[in-house]
C-alpha positions in Angstrom: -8.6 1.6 117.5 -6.0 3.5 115.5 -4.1 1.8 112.4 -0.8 3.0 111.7 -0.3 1.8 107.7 3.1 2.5 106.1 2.8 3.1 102.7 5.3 1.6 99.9 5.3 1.7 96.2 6.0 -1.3 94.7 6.3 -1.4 90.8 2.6 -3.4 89.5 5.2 -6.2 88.1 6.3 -6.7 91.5 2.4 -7.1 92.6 1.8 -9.4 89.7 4.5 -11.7 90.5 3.5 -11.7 94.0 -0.1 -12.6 93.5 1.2 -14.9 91.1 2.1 -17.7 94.5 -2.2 -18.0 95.1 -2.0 -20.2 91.8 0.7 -22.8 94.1 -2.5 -23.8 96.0 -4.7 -23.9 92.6 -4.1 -27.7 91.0 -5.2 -26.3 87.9 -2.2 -24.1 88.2 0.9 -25.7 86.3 4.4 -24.1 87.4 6.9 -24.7 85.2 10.7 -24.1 86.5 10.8 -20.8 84.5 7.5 -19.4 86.8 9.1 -20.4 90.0 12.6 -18.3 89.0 10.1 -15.5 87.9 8.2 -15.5 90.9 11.2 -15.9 93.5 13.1 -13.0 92.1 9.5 -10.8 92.5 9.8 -12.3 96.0 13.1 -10.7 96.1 12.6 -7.4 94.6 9.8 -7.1 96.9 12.0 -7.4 99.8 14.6 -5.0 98.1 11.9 -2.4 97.8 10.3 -2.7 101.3 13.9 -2.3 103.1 15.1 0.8 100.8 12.1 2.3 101.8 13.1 1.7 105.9 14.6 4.7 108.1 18.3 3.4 108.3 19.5 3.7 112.6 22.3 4.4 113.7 24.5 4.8 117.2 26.9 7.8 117.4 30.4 7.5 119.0 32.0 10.2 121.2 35.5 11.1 119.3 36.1 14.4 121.0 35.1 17.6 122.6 35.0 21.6 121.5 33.9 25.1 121.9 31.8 26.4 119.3 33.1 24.6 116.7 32.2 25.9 113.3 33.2 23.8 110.3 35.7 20.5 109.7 37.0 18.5 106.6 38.7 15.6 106.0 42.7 15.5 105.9 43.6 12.9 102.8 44.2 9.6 104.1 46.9 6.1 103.1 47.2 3.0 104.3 43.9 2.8 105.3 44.6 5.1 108.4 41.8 6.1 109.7 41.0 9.6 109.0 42.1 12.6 110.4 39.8 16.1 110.8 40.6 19.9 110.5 38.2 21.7 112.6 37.7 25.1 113.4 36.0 26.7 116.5 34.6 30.3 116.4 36.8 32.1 119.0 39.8 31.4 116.3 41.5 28.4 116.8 41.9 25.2 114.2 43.1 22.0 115.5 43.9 18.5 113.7 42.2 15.6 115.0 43.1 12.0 114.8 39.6 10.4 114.6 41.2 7.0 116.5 42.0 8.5 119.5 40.0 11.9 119.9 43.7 13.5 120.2 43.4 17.6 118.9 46.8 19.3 117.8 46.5 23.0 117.5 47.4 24.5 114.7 49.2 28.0 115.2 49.6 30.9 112.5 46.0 31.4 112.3 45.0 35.1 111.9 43.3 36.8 114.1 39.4 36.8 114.2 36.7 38.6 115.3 35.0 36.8 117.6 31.1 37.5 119.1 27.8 36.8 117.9 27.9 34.8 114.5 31.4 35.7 113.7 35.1 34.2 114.4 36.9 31.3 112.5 34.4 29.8 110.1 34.6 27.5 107.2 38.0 25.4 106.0 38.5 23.2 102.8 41.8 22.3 101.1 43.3 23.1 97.9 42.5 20.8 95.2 46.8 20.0 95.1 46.7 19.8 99.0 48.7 16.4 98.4 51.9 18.5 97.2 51.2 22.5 98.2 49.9 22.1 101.6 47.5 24.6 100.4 43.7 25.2 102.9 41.2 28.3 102.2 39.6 29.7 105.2 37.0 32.2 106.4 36.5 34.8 108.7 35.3 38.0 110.3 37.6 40.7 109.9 37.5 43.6 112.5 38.0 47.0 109.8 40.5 49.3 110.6 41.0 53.3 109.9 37.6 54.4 108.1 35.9 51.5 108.5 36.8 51.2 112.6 34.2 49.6 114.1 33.0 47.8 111.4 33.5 43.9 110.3 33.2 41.9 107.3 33.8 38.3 105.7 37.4 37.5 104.7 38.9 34.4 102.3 42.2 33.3 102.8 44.5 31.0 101.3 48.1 29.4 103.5 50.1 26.3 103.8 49.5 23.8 106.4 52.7 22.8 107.6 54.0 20.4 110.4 51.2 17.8 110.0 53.2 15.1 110.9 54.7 16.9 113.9 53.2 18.2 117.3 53.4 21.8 116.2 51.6 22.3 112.6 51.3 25.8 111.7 50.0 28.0 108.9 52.2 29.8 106.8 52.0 31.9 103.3 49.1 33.5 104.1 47.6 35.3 101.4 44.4 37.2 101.0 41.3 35.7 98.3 38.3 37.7 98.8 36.5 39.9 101.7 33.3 41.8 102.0 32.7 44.8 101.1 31.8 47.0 102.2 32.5 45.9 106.0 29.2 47.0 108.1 28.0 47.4 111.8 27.2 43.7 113.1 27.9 40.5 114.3 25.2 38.3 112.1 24.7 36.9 108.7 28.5 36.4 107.7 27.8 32.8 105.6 31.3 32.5 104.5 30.8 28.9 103.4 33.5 27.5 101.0 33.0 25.2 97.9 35.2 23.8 95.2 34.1 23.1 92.0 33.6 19.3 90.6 36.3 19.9 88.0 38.9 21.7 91.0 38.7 25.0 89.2 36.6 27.3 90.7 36.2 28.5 94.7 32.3 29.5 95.7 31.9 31.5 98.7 28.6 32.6 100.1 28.4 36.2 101.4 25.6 36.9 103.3 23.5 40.1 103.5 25.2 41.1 107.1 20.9 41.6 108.8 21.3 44.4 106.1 18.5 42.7 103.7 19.0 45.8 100.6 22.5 44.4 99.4 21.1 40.8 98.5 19.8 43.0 95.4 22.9 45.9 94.9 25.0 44.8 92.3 27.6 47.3 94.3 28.3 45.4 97.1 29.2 41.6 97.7 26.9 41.0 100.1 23.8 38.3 99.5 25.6 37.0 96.8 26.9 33.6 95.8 30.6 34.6 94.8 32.8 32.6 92.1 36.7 33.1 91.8 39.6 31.1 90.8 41.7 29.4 92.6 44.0 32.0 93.3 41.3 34.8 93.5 41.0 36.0 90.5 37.8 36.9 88.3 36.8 33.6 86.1 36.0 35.1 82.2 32.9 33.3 81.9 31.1 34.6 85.2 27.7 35.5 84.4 27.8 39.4 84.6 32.0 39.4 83.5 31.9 43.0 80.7 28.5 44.2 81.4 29.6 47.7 81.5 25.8 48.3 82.8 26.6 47.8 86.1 29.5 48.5 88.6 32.4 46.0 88.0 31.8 44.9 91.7 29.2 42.3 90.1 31.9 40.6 87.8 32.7 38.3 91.1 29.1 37.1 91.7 27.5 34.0 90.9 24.1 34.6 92.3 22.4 37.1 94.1 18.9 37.8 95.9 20.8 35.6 99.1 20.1 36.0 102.6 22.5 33.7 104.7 23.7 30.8 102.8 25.4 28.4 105.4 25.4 25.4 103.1 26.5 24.5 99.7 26.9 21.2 97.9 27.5 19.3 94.2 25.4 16.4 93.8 26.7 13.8 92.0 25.2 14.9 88.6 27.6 18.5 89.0 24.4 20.2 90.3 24.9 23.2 92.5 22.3 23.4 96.1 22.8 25.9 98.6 20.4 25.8 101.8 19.9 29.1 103.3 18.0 30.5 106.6 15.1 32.1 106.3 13.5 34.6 108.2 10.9 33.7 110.6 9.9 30.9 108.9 10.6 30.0 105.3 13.8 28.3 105.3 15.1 26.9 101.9 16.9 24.5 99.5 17.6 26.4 96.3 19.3 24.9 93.1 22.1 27.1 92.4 22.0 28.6 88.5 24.5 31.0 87.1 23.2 34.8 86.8 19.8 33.8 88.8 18.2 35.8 91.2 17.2 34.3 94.6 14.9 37.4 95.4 15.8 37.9 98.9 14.4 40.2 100.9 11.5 41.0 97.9 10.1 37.6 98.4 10.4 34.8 100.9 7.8 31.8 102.3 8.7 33.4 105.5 7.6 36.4 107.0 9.9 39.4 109.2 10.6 39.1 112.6 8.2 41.7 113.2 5.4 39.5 112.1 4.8 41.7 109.1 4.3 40.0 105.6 7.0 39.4 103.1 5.8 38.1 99.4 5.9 34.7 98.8 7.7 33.5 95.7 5.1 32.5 93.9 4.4 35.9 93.5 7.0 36.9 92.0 8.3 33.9 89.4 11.2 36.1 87.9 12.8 35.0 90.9 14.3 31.3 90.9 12.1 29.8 93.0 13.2 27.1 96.0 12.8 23.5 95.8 12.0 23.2 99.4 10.8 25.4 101.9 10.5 24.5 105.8 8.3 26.4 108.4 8.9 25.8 111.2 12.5 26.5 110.4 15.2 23.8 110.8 17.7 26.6 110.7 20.6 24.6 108.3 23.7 25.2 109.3 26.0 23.3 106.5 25.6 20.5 104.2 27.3 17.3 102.9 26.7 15.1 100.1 27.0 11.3 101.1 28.6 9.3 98.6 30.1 5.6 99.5 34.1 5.1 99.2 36.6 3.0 101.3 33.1 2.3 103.7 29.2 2.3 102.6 28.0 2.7 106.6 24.6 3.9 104.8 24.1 2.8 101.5 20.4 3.6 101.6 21.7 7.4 101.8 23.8 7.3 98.5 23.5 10.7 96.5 21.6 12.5 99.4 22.3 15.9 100.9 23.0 15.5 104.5 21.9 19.0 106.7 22.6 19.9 109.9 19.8 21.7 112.1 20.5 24.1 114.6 17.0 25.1 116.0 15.4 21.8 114.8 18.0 19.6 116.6 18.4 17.7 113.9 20.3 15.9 110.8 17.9 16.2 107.8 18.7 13.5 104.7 17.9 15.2 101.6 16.9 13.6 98.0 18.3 15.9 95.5 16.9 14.4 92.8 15.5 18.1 90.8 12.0 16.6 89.7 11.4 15.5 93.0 13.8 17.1 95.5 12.2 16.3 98.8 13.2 15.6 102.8 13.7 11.8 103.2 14.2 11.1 106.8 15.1 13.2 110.2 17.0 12.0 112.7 16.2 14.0 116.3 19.8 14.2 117.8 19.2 15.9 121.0 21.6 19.0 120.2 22.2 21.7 118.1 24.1 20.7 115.2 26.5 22.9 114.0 28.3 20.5 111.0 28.1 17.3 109.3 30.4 15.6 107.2 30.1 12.8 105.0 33.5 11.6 103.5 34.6 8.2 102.6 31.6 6.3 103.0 31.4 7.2 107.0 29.8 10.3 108.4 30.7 12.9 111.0 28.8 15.5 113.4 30.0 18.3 115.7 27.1 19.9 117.6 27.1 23.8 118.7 28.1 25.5 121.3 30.3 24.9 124.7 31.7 21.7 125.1 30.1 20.5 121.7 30.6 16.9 121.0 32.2 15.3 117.5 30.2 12.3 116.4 30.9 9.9 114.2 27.5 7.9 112.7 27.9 3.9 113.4 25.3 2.1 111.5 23.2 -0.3 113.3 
């Protein structure tokens, strides 16, 4: 016969007071009124202990329907409406959706994409004065035109959503932040994942290394970096390598480098940076985001090529920032969401994780963040490929991948 014994840490207090009820059955045992308050509240923190350490379940509810869908966010909400959801699908459209009735309003004025293998209409967040400029940032491939024909890159742009309130919202004002370069031959490893600062200051964009692998280490090119601008584009003064006359002036706009394809990025609640990224064949990785560091992609990686040949790990090479979790086999992360309670708590055991959504692994990962002891907490198998999650207000959201992917919001059982 085969025991199955689920292990939980309880504080040796805890165990004390718990031992503590043998000496009810003891008449040498005297209890005063002060030992049965101790030893009820040890019954109690017992039981609070046991349940945080339970899987939470949950049920998931069908809001709506797309075609490769890519990214969504949360439109600000009053009244206690319930919310509504920008979300963007690949081949280049973005559409509003009232979470109540699964109704999607397209949104017209967005630029045109270039759609096919990992490119089209990618990530969307708003301005941090959304409430009074109507301002949203969003990514893209870019098709290149004259000399660089032929050739496509990531593109940042800021507009003003207008019209919500109507049947015809559109985008307006549309003004260019950032874009690859240089645009290469491709349809893979775009990233373009956007990220406001904690303090509304800053934009973070991830550029991926295009399948090009050398550019995560040029300080030429954009690509395989971790880029930070201001709001309206601009170079921040105190980025890492802002004056270093040593290199091209290219690198004033990075962050990080040493990136491969960065599809997720998050603050915990303590203002720490985390970006997930996709390895290679294997070696997939959560990475605490530090100005200046190297993330030594392709030069080392816990994964190896898709050729089957070696790649160093990262232990062999500790002037590169090491990750703080590494998965093989991959769960391929597609994006990443904090989950922090606000009007609703619907899982209060996952307060301060990292939510991540797998593609390959079918899967939403909950994450603790906590740096001494960052570690994978639960997995939920959700039958699907899962292109996004979103955590906002205390309730959670996921869109899968693909053709007639399904939005689903989490219901807590």
């Amino acid at each position: 016969m085969i025991m199955c014994i689920k292990r939980i840490n309880i504080p040796i207090t805890v165990l004390m007071l718990l031992f503590s009820a043998s000496a009810c059955s003891n008449p040498a045992a005297v209890n005063t009124d002060a030992d049965l308050t101790e030893h009820k509240e040890g019954q109690a923190a017992a039981r609070d202990l046991a349940a945080s350490n339970e899987k939470p379940a949950f049920s998931t509810k069908m809001i709506a329907t797309f075609d490769e869908p890519w990214a969504m966010t949360a439109l600000p909400t009053a009244n206690n409406a319930p919310p509504k959801l920008l979300v963007t699908q690949k081949t280049g459209e973005l559409f509003v959706v009232d979470t109540s009735t699964g109704t999607k309003t397209a949104v017209t004025g967005v630029p045109k994409v270039a759609y096919g293998g990992q490119g089209g209409l990618g990530d969307i967040v708003l301005a941090p004065d959304f409430a009074t400029s109507k301002h949203i940032y969003l990514s893209y491939a870019e098709a290149g035109t004259g000399s660089d024909k032929g050739k496509l890159g990531a593109k940042v742009i800021r507009a003003t959503l207008m019209g919500l309130d109507t049947d015809a919202p559109s985008l307006q004002a549309v003004m260019p932040i950032w874009e690859q370069v240089p645009k290469v031959r491709g349809q893979g490893h775009y990233s373009h994942r956007l990220l406001l600062s904690p303090d509304d200051q800053y934009l973070y964009i991830s550029s991926g290394d295009r399948q090009k692998k050398d550019p995560a280490q040029d300080m030429t090119v954009n690509l395989g970096k971790i880029i930070r601008l201001n709001l309206d584009g601009s170079i921040p003064n105190d980025n890492p390598f802002v004056g270093d006359t040593s290199i091209d002036s290219m690198a004033a706009q990075f962050w990080t480098l040493g990136h491969r394809n960065v599809l997720g990025m998050v603050f915990d609640q303590s203002g720490m940076l985390w970006a997930h990224e996709m390895g290679p064949r294997g070696g997939d990785e959560l990475n605490l985001i530090e100005k200046g560091k190297n993330y030594g992609w392709p030069l080392v990686s816990n994964g190896r090529n898709y050729s089957g040949t070696d790649i160093p790990d990262h232990d062999t090479r500790p002037e590169f920032a090491a990750p703080y979790i590494t998965w093989t086999p991959v769960i391929s992360p597609s994006s990443m969401s904090v989950y922090s309670s606000g009007r609703y708590d619907d899982f209060p055991a996952w307060q301060g994780n990292a939510l991540i959504s797998g593609l390959s692994s079918t899967a939403l990962i909950v994450v603790d963040l906590a740096d001494d002891a960052t570690h994978e907490r639960y997995r939920y198998d959700m039958g699907e490929r899962i292109r996004s999650v979103l955590a906002v207000d205390g309730q959670v959201w996921l869109v899968e991948d693909g053709e007639g992917a399904q939005l689903l919001q989490l219901q807590p059982k």
